[in-house]
Backbone as CSV, one residue per row, in Angstrom:
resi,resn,N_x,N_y,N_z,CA_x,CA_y,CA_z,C_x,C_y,C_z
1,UNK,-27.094,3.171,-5.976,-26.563,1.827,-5.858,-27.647,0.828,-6.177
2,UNK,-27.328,-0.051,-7.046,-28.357,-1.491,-7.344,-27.891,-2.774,-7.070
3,UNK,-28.643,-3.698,-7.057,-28.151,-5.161,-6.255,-27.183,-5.409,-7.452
4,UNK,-26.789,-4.806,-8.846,-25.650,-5.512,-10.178,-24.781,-4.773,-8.835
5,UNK,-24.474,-3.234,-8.524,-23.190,-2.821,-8.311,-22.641,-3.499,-6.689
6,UNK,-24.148,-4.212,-5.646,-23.329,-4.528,-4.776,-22.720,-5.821,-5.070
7,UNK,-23.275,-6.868,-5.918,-22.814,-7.983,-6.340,-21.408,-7.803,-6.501
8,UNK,-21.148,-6.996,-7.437,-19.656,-6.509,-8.167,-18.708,-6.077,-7.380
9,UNK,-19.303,-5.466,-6.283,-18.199,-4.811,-5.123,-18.060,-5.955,-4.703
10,UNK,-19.064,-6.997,-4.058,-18.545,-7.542,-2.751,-17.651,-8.554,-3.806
11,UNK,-17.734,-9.001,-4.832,-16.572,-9.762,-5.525,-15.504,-9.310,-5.507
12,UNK,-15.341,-8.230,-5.824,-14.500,-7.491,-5.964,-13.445,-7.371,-4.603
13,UNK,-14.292,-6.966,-3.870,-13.809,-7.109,-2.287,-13.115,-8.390,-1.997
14,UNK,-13.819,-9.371,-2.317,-13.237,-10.765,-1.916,-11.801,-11.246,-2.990
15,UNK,-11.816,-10.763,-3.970,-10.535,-11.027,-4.580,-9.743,-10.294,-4.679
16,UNK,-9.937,-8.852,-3.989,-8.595,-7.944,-3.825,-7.930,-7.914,-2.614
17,UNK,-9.109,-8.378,-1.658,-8.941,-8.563,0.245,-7.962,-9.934,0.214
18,UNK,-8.261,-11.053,-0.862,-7.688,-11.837,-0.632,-6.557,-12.270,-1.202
19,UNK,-6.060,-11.440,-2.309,-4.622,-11.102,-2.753,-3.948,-10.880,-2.090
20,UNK,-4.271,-9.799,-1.424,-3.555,-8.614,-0.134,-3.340,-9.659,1.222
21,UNK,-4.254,-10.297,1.548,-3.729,-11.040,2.458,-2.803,-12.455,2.527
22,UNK,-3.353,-12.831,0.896,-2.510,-14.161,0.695,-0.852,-13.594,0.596
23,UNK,-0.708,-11.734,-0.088,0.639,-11.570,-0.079,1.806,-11.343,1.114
24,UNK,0.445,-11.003,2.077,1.270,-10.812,3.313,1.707,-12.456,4.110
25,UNK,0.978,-13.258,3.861,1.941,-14.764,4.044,2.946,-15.015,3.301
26,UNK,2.159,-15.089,1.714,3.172,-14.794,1.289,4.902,-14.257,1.704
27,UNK,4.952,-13.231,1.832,6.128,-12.619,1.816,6.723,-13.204,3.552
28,UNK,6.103,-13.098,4.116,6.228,-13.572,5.615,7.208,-14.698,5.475
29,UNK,6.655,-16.210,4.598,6.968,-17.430,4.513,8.034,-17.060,3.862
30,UNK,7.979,-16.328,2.428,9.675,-15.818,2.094,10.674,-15.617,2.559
31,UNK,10.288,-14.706,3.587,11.031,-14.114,4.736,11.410,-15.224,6.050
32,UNK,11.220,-16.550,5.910,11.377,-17.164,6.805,10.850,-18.008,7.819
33,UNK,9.227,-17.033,7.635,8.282,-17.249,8.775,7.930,-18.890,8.465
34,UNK,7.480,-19.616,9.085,6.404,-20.536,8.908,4.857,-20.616,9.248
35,UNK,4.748,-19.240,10.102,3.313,-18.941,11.004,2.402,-19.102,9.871
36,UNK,1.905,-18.431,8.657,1.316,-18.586,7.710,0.690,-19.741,7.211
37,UNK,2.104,-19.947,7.033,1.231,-21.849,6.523,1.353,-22.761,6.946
38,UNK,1.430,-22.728,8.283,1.004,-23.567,9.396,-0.550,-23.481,9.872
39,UNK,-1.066,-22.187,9.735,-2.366,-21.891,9.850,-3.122,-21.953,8.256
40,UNK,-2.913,-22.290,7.388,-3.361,-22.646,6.120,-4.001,-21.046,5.484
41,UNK,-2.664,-19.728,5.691,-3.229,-19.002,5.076,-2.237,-18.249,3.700
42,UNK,-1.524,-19.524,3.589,-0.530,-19.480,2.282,-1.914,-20.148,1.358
43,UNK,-2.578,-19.069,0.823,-3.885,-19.648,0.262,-4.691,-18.229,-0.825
44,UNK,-5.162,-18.290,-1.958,-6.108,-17.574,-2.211,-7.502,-18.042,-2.132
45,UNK,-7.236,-18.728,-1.285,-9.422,-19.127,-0.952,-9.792,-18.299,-0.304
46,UNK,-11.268,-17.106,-0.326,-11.147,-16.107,0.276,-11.566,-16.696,1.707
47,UNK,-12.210,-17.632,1.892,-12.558,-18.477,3.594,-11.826,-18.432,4.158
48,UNK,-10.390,-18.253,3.870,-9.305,-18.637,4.967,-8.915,-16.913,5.186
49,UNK,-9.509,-16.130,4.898,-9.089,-14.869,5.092,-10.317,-13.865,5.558
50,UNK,-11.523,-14.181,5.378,-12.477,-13.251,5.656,-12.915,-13.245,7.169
51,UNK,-13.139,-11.648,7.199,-13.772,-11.380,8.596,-15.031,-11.223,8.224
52,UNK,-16.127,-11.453,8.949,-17.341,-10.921,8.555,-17.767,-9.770,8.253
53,UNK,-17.263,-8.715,9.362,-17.469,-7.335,9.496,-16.699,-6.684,9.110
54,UNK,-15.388,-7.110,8.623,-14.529,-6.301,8.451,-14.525,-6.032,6.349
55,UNK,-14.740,-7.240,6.125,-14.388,-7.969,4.925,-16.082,-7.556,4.136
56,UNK,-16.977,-7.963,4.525,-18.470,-7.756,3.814,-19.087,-6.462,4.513
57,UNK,-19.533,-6.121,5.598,-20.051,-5.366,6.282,-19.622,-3.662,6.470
58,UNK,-18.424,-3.901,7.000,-17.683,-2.874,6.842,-18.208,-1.918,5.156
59,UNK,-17.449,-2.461,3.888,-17.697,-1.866,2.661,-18.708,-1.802,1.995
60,UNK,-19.551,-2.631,2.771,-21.202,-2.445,2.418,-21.782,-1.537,2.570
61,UNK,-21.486,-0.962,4.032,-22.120,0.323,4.750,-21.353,1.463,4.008
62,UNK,-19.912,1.619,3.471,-19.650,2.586,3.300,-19.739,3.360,1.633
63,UNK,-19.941,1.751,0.955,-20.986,1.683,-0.636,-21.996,2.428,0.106
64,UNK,-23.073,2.183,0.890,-24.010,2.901,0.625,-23.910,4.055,1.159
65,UNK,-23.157,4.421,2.091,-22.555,6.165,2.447,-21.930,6.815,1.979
66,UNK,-21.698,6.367,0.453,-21.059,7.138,-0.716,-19.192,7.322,-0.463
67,UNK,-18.604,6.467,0.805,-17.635,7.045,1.197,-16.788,6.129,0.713
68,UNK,-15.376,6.184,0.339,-14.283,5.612,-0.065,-14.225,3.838,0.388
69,UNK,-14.492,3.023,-0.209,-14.683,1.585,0.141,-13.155,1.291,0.733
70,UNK,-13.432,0.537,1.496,-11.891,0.269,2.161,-12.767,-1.136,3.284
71,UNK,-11.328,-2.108,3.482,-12.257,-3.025,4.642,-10.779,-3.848,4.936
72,UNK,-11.284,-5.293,5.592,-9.835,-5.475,6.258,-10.550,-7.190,6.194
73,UNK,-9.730,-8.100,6.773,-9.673,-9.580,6.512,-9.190,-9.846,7.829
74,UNK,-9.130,-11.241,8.396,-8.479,-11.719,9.413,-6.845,-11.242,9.613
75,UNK,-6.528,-11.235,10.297,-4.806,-10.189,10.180,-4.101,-11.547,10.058
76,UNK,-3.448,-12.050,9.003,-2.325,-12.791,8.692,-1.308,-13.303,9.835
77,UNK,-1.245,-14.178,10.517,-0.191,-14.519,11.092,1.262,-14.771,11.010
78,UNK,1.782,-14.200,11.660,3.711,-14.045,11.217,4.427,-14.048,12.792
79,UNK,5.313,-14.609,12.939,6.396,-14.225,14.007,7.476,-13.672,13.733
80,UNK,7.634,-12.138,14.302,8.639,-10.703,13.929,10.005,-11.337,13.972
81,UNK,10.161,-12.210,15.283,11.609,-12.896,15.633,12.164,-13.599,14.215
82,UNK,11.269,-14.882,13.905,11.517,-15.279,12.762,11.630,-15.164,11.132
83,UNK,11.707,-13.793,11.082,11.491,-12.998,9.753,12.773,-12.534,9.101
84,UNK,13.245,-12.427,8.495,14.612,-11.874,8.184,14.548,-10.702,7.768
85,UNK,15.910,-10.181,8.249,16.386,-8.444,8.850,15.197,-7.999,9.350
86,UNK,14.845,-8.255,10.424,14.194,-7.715,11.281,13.232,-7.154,11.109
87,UNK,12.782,-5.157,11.568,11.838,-4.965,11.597,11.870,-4.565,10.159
88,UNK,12.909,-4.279,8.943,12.781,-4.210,8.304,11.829,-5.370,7.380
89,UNK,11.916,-6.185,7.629,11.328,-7.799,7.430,10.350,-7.463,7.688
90,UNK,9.752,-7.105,8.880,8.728,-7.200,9.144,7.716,-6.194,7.985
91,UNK,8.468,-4.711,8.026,7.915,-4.122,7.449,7.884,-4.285,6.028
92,UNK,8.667,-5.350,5.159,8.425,-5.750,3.983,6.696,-6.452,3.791
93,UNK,6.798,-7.399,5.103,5.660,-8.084,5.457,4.381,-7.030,4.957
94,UNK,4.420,-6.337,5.829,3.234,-5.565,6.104,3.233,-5.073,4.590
95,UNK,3.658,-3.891,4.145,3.605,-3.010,2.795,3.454,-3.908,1.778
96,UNK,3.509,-4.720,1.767,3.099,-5.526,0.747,1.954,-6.210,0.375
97,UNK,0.772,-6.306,1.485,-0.053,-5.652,1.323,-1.009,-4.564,0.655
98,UNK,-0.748,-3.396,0.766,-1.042,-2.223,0.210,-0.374,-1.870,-1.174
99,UNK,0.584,-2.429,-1.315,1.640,-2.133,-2.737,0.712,-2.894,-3.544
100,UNK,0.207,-4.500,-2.815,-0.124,-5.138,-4.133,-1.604,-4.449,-4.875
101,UNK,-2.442,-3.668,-3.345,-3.760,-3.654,-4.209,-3.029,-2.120,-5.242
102,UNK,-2.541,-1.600,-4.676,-1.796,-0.225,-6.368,-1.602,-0.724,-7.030
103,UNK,-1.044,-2.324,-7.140,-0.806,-2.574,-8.283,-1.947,-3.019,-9.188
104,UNK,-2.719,-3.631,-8.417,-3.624,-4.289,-8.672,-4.612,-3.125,-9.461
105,UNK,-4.805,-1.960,-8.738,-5.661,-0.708,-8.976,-5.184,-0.304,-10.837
106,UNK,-3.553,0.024,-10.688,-2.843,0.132,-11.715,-3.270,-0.648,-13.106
107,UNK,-3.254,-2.152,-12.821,-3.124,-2.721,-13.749,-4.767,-3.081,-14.300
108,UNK,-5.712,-2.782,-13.079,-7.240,-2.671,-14.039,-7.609,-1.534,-14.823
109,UNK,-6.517,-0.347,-14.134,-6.898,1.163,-15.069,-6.248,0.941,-16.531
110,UNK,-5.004,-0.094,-16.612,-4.437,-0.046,-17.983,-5.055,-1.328,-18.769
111,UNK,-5.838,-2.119,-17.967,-6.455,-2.823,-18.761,-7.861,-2.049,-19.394
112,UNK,-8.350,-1.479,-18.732,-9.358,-0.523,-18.941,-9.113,0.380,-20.105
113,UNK,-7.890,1.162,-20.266,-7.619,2.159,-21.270,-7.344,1.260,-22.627
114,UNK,-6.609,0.162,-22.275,-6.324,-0.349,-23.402,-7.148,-1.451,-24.004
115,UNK,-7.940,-1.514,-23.621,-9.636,-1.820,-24.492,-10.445,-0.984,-24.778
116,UNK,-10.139,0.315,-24.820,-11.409,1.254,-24.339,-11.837,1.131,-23.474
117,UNK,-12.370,0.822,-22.318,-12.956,1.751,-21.253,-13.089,2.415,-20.464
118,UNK,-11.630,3.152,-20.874,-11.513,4.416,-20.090,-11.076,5.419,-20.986
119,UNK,-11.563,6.808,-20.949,-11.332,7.868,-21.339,-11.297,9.008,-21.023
120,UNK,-10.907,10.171,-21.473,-10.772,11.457,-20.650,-11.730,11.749,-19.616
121,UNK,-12.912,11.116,-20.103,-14.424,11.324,-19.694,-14.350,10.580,-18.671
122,UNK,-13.828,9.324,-18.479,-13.915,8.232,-17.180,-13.805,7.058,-17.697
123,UNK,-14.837,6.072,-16.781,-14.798,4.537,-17.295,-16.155,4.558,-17.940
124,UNK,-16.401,3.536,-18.979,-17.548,3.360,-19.878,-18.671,2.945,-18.769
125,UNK,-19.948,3.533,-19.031,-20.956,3.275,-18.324,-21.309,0.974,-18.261
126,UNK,-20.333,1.079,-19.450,-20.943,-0.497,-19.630,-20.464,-1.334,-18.675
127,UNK,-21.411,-2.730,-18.643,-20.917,-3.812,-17.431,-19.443,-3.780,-17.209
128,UNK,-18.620,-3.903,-18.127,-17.151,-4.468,-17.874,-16.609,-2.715,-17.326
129,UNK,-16.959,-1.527,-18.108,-16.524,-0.680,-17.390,-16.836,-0.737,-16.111
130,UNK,-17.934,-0.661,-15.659,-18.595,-0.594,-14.238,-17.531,-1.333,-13.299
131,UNK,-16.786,-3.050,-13.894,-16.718,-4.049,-13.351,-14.746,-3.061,-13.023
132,UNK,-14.374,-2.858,-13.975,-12.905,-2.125,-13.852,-12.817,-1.259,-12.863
133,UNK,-13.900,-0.262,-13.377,-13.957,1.057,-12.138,-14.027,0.709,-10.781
134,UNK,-14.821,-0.359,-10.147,-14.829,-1.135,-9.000,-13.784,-1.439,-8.633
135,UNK,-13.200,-2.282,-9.410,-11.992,-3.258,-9.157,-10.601,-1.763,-8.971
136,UNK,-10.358,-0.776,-9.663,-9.757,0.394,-9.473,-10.097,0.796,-8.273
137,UNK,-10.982,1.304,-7.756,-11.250,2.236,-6.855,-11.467,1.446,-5.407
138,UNK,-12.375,0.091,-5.438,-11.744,-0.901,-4.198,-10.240,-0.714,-3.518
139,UNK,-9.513,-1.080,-4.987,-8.140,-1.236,-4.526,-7.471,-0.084,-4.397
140,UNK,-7.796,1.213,-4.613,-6.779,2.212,-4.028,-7.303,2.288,-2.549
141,UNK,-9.338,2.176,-2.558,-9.119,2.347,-0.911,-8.826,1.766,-0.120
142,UNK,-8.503,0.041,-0.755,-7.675,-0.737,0.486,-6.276,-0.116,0.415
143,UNK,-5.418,0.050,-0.535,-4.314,1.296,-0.536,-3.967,2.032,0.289
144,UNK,-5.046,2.786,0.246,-5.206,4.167,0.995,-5.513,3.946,2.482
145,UNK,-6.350,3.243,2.866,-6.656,2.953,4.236,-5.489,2.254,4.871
146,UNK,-5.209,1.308,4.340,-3.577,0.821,5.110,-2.415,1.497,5.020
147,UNK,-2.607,2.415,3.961,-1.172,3.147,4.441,-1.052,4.251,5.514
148,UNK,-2.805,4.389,6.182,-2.518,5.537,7.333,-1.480,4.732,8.632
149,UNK,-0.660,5.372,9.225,0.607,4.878,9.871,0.150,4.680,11.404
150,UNK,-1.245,4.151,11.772,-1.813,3.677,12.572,-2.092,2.066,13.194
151,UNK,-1.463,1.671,14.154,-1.586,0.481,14.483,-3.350,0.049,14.652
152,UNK,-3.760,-1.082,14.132,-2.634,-1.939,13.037,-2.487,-2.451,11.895
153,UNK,-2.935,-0.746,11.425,-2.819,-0.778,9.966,-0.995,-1.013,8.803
154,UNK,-1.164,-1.568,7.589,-0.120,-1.968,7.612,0.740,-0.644,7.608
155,UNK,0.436,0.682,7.218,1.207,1.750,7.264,2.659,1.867,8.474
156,UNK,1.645,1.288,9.447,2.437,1.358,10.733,3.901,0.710,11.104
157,UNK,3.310,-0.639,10.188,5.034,-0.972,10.180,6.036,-0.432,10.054
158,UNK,5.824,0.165,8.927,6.797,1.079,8.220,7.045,2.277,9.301
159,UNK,6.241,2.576,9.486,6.985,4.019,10.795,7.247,2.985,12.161
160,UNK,6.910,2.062,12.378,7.737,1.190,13.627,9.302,1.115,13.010
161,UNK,9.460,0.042,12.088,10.881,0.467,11.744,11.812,1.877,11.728
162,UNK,10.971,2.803,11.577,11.855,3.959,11.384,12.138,4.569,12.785
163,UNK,11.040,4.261,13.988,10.605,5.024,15.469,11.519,4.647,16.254
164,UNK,11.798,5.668,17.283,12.638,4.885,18.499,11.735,4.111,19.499
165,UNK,12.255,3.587,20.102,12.060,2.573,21.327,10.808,3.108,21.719
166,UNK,10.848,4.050,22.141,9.523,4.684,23.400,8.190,5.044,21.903
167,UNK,8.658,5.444,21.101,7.197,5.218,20.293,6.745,3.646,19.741
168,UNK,8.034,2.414,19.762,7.598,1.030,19.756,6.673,0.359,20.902
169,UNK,7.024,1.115,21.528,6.543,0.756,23.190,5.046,1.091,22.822
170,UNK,4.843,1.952,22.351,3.333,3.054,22.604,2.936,2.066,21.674
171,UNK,3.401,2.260,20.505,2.429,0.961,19.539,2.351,-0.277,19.525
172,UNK,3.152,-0.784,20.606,2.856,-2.130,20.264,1.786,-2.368,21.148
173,UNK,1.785,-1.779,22.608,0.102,-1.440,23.224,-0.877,-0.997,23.140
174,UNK,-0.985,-0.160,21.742,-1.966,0.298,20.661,-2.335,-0.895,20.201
175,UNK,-1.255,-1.668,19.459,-1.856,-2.436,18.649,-2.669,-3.864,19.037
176,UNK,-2.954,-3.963,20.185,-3.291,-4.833,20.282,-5.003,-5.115,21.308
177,UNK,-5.209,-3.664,20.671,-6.689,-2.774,20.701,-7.340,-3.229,18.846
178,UNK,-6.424,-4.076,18.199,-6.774,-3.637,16.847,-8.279,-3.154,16.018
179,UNK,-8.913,-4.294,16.213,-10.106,-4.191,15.950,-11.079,-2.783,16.726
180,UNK,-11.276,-2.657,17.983,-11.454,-1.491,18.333,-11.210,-0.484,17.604
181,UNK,-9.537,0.284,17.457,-9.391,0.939,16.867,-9.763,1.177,15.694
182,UNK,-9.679,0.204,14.543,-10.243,0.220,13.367,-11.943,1.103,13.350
183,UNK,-12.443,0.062,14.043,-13.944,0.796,14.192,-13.822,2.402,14.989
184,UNK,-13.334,2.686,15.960,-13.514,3.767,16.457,-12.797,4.973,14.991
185,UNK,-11.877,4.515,14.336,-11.306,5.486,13.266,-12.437,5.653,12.341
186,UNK,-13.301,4.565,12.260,-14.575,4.829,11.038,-15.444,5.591,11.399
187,UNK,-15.635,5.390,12.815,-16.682,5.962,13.548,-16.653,7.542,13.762
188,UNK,-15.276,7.958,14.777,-14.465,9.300,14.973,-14.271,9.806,14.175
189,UNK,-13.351,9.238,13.561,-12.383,9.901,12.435,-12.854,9.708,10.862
190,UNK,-13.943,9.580,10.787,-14.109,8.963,9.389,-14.364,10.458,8.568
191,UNK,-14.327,11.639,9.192,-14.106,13.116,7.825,-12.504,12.824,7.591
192,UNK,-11.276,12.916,9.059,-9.912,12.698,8.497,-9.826,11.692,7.463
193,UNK,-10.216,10.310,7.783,-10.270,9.325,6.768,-10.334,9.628,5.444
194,UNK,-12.120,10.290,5.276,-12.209,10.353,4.122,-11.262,11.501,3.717
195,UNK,-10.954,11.975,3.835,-10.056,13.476,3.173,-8.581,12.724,3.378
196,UNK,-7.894,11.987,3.920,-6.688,11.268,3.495,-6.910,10.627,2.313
197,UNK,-7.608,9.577,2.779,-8.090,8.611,1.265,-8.604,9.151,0.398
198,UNK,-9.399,10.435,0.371,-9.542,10.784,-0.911,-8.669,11.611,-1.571
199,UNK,-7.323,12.222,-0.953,-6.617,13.218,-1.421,-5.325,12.306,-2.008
200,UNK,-5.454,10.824,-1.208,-4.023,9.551,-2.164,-5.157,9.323,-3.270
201,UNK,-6.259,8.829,-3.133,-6.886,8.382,-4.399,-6.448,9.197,-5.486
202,UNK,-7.295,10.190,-5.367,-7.182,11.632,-6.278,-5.764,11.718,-6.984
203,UNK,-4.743,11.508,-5.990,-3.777,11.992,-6.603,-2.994,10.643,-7.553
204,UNK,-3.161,9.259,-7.020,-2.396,8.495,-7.462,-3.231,7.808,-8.778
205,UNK,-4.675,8.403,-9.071,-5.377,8.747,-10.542,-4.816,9.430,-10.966
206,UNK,-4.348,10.651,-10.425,-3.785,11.717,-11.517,-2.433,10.907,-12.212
207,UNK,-1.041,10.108,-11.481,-0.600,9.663,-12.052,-0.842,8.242,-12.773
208,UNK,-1.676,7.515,-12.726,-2.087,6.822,-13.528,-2.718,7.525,-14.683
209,UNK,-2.895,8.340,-14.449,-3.788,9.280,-16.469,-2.574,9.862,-16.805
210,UNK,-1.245,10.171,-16.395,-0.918,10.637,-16.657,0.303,9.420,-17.471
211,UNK,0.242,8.338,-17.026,1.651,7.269,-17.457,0.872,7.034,-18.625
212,UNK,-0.654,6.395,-18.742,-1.144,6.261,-19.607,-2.131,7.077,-20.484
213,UNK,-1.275,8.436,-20.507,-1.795,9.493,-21.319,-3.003,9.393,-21.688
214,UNK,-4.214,9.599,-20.576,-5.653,9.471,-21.162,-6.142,10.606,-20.720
């Protein structure tokens, strides 16, 4: 690692962290909410979204521990009551999030192939490759890390909507350990981690080489 590749991450970080969070107001305010932009985070300025530790610190340490970059932002404000169709609503909220950085991941790998800098071989050693491959692999591990179905990651929504009562119960008093938890999963759990996140990465490269036949 050199001070070009942490420069590039932590940019990188700040404009994929802050997509992901501007979409979850986003969709919130769609949905009805007003919590969002009442707190001024119907916004892509990354200030109105960064945590210190979560957002710089966090993916700093794990750039230099060779391990799957992944990190998190201030959690978006929304009220569940005021959302339309419910927890389904809610859980639009949340996944949307994580959908956008795939897409986001998606659409730097096909910008990448379709300039050249990507090939069977990988991404081009050059600046702009370097700058793609980042911007790819950031965003599957914010991807990947929110879709584990752990409060209060956004995964979780999605299995709250689907859970009965007595597992809503359990998570909604989980979730409000958030920050804790987060760190204790990096800390504990960070071999499960890495071997989840690296087995969605892995695989959701394989179908990206494979749509764009490289």
């Amino acid at each position: 690692m050199n001070f070009t590749a942490v420069i590039i991450t932590l940019l990188v970080i700040l404009v994929s962290m802050t997509i992901h969070e501007a979409m979850h107001a986003f969709m919130g305010y769609f949905l009805g909410d007003q919590t969002a932009k009442a707190e001024g985070r119907l916004s892509l300025n990354p200030i109105r979204h960064i945590d210190p530790l979560l957002t710089i610190l966090l993916p700093l340490i794990l750039l230099m521990l060779g391990a799957p970059v992944f990190g998190g932002a201030k959690p978006v404000p929304f009220n569940p009551h005021k959302v339309r169709f419910g927890e389904w609503g809610v859980a639009l909220v949340a996944i949307v999030g994580p959908l956008t950085n795939l897409v986001l991941a998606f659409t730097f790998f096909g910008i990448g192939v379709s300039l050249g800098f990507v090939d069977k071989f990988g991404f081009s050693p050059s600046l702009i490759g370097v700058t793609l491959q980042t911007f790819v692999f950031v965003n599957l591990g914010f991807f990947a890390f929110n879709m584990i179905p752990i409060p209060p990651l956004d995964g979780s929504r999605v299995l709250y909507a689907l859970a009965p009562d007595f597992v809503r119960g359990f998570m909604r008093q989980v979730e409000q350990y958030g920050l804790v938890i987060i760190m204790a999963l990096v800390m504990v759990g960070s071999s499960f981690i890495s071997l989840f996140m690296n087995w969605l990465i892995v695989h959701t490269l394989q179908v990206f080489i494979l749509i764009f036949s490289v």
